[in-house]
C-alpha positions in Angstrom: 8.3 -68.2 24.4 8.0 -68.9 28.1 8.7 -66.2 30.7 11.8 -68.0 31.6 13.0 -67.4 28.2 12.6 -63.9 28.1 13.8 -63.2 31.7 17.5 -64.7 30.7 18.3 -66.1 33.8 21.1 -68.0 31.8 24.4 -67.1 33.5 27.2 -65.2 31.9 24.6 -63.3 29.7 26.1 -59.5 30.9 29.9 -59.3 29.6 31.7 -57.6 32.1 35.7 -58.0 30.2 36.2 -54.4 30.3 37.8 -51.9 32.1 36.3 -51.2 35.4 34.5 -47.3 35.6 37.6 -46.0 37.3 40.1 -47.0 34.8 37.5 -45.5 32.3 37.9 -41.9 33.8 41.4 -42.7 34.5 42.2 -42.5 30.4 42.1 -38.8 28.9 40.7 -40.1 26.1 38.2 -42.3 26.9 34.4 -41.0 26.0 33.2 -41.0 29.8 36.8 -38.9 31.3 36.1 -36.2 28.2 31.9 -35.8 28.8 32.9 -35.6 32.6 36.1 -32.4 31.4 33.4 -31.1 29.2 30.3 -30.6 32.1 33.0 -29.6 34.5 34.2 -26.4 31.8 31.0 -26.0 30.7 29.9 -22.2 31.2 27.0 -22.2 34.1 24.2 -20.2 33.3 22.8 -18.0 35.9 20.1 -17.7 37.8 17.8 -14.7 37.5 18.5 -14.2 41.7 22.0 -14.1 41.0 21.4 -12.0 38.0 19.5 -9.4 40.2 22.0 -10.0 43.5 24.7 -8.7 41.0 23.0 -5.9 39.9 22.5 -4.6 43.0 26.5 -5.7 44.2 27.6 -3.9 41.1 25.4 -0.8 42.1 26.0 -0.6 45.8 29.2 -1.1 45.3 29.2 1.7 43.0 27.6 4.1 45.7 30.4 3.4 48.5 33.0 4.1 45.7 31.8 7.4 44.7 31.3 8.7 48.5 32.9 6.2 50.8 31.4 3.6 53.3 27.9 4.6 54.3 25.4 3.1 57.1 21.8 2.0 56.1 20.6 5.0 57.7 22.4 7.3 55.3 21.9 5.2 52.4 18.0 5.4 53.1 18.1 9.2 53.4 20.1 9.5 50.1 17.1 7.0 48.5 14.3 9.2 49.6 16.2 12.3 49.0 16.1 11.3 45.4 13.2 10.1 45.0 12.0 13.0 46.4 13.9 15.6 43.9 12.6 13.2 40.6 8.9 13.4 41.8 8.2 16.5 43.8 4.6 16.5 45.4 4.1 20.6 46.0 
């Protein structure tokens, strides 16, 4: 074969009779509308930041519940308070 067969240069050789994209993901039940539903509901997995910026949410919200609003002064004092009574140096 010559390179001029194989490159198909021959017009009309890509159909293009169907629908359009958009009236593709205009029908519920065509296979690209129900992929694009399916990645939309998919559940999103986390990342391990968020995972840790949660955890830390979860637990400084936790603090202000228990004894109200607090400054980063007195939550710092509170810290080394405690880690001061769970190892003591004398």
């Amino acid at each position: 074969m010559t390179r001029l067969k194989k490159s198909r240069k021959a017009t009309g050789f890509i159909d293009d009779t169907g629908p359009s994209r958009r009236e593709r993901l205009a029908d519920p039940e065509s296979y690209e509308s129900r992929r694009r539903k399916s990645q939309e509901t998919r559940k999103k997995h986390k990342s391990l930041y968020e995972k840790h910026r949660e955890a830390e949410q979860a637990a400084s919200d936790q603090d202000e519940s228990e004894s109200g609003p607090q400054t980063r002064l007195a939550k710092k004092i509170r810290r080394l308070n405690q880690s001061r009574s769970e190892n003591p140096q004398d």
